[in-house]
N, C-alpha and C positions, 0 to 999 in steps of 0.2 A: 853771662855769655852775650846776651842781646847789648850788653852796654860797653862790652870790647869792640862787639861786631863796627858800632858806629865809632866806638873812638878810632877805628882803625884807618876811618875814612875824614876824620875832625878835618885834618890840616886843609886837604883840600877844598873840604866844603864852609868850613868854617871861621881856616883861617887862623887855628890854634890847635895846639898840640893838646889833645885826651891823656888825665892819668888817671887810670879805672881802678880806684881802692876798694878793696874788700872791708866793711864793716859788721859783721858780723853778731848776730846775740840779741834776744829778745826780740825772733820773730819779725827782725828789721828793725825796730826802734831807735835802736841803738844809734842805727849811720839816718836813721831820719833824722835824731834830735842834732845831730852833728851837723847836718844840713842844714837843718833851720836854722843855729845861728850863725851860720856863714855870713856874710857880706853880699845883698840883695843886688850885685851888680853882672848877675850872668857867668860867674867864674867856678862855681859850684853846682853841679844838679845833683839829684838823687833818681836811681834808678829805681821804681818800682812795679810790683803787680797788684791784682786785687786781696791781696793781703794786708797790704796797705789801707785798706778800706775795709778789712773783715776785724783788724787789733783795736779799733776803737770800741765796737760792741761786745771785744772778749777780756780785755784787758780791764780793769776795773782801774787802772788810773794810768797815763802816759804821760811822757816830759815833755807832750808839741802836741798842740790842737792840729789834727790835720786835716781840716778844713780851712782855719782862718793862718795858719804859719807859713804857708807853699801855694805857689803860684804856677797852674798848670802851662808845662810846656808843648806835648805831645804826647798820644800816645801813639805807639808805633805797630802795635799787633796783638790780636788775638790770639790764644789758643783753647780749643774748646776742652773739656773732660769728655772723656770715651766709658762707657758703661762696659764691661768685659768678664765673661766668664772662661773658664776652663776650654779647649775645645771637643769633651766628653763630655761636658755639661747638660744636665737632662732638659738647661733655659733658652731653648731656641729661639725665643721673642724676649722684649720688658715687657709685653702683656702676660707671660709664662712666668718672670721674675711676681709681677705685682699680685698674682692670682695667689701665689705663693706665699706672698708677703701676707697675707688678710686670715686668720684675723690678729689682731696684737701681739698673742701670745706665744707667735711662731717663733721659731731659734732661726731662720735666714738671717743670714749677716752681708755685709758689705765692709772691704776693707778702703780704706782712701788713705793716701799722702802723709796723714797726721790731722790732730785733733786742730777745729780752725784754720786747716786751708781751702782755699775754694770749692776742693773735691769733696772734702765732708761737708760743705755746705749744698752741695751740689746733690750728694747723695739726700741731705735733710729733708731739702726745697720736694724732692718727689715724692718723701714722706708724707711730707704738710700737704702738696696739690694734690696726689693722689689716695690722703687718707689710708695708707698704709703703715706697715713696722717694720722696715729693714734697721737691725741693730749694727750700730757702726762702729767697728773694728778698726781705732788708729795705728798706723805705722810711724816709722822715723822715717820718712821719704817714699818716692813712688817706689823705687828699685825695689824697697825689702816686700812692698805690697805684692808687687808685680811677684815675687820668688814663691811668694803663700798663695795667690791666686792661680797660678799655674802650675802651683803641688796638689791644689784641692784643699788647703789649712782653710781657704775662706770659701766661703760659693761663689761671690763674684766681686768686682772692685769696681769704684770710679777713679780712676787716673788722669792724668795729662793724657792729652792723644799721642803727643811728643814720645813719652815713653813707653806708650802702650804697641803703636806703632809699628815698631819690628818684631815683636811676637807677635802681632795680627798678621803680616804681610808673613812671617817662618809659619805661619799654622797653629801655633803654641794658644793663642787665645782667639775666642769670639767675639766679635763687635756687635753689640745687641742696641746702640745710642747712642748720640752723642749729646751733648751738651748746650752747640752751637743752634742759634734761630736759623741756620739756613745747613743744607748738608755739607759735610766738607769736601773740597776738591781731594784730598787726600784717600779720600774714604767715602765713595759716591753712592754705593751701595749701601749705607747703615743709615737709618733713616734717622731724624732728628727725635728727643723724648717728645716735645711736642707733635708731632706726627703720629704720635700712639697713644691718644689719648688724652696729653697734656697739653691742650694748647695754651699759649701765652708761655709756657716755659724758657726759659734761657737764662744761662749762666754759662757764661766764657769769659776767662780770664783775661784779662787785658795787660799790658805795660806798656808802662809809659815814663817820661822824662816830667819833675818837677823841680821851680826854685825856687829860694827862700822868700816866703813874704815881701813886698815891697819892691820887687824887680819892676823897672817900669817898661809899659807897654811895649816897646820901641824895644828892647833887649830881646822879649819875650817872642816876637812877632819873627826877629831876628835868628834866634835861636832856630826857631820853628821852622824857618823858610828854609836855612841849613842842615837840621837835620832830616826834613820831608824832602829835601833832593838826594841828602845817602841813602834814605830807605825807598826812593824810586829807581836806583841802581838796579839794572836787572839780573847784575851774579846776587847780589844781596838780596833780593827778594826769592832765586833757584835759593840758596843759603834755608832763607824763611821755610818755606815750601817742602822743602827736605826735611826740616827739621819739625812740621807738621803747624806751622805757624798762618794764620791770615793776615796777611797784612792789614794792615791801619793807619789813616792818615788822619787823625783829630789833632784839629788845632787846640789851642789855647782857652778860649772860650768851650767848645764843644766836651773836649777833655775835663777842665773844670766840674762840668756839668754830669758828666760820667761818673768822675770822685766820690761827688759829695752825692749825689742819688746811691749809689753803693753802700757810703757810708751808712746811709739813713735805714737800706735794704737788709744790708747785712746785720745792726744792731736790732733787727726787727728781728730776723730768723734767729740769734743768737739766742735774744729771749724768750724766744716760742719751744727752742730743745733747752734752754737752762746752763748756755755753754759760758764758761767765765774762765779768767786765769789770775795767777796773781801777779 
């Protein structure tokens, strides 16, 4: 979606006409590895999020280092995970969730997105910081989570805000935290998890624009300056905003540096719950 949004605006800004292929299969790999060997000359990117960054510590073997294969271009926005129960839920607080969760052997479940997306990692990370046992309950997407969390099949989910969003605002779910280091404008009232306890916590999804290895500077820089003027358009940031999105302007260097710290974060929580794929 986010990489229509900008192809929509390429010509203008860029100079050249967007064709936004769907690649689909293996968790993104698939259109990564396609990407990397493209021809390092700026005519290829690869749309990604922090999934991108979660397959290296789940995946027991990839066809593209991605760290050393792709050369960051941007990232263009955040979006945080929303903490969400039922809104009959007996969990008025995550202090009400976590009291709950202690000791190990409790049956509290959390449902997320699926196994290895940001949100089950999202949900682990408050395992790990706050020494608790919320057992996590993968879906095939937010949507089916979102259907079981608001039947009462789970006791409560971490999602995208994105899609949590309009069942928060119709009534249908509570917002008990989010994900994001700071509160979201979408959602000013839900305090952050760090705010309750967990400080230093944060985990928000990012996406971003990467090219193949070996792009030189001057494309890269180029790229960057092009797409940070679509994404400072102000119908395209109402766009973001609606769709429960922060914007983000990381350059090239900064972005880089986002990647590969993830990389190193997320292979670290992977091994700490035992999560692999094949």
């Amino acid at each position: 979606m986010l990489a229509r949004l900008i192809g929509s605006h390429a010509g203008e800004s860029l100079g050249k006409t967007a064709i936004v292929e769907n690649r689909p299969g293996a968790s993104g790999n698939l259109g990564a590895r396609y990407v990397a060997g493209r021809p390092p000359d700026g005519s290829a990117l690869l749309m990604v999020n922090s999934s991108f960054a979660v397959n290296p510590g789940v995946f027991k073997s990839l066809p593209f280092d991605p760290k050393a294969d792709f050369a960051a271009i941007i990232n263009v926005a955040y979006i945080a995970s929303v903490v969400v129960v039922p809104v009959n839920s007996p969990y008025k607080t995550l202090a009400d969730v976590l009291a709950a969760a202690t000791p190990e052997k409790n049956t509290l479940s959390f449902g997320s997105c699926g196994a290895g997306t940001p949100q089950h990692l999202a949900g682990e990370l408050i395992n790990i910081q706050a020494k608790v046992h919320l057992l996590h309950v993968p879906y095939k997407g937010c949507g089916p989570a979102l259907t079981d969390i608001i039947g009462g099949q789970v006791a409560l989910g971490v999602v995208t805000t994105s899609s949590a969003l309009p069942f928060i605002k119709a009534g249908k779910l509570r917002a008990l935290a989010v994900s994001s280091k700071e509160r979201l404008s979408q959602l000013p009232e839900v305090p952050t998890v760090a705010e309750q306890g967990l400080p230093g916590y944060e985990l928000s999804q990012w996406h971003g624009l990467l090219a193949p290895k070996g792009t030189p500077p001057e494309v890269q820089m180029r790229l960057y300056e092009g797409i940070a003027k679509i994404m400072a358009r102000e119908d395209v940031r109402r766009t973001l905003a609606g769709l429960g999105y922060t914007p983000a302007n990381d350059g090239p260097a900064a972005f880089q540096k986002i990647v590969d710290g993830d990389v190193d974060r997320f292979a670290n929580i992977a091994r700490k719950i035992g999560l692999s794929a094949e």
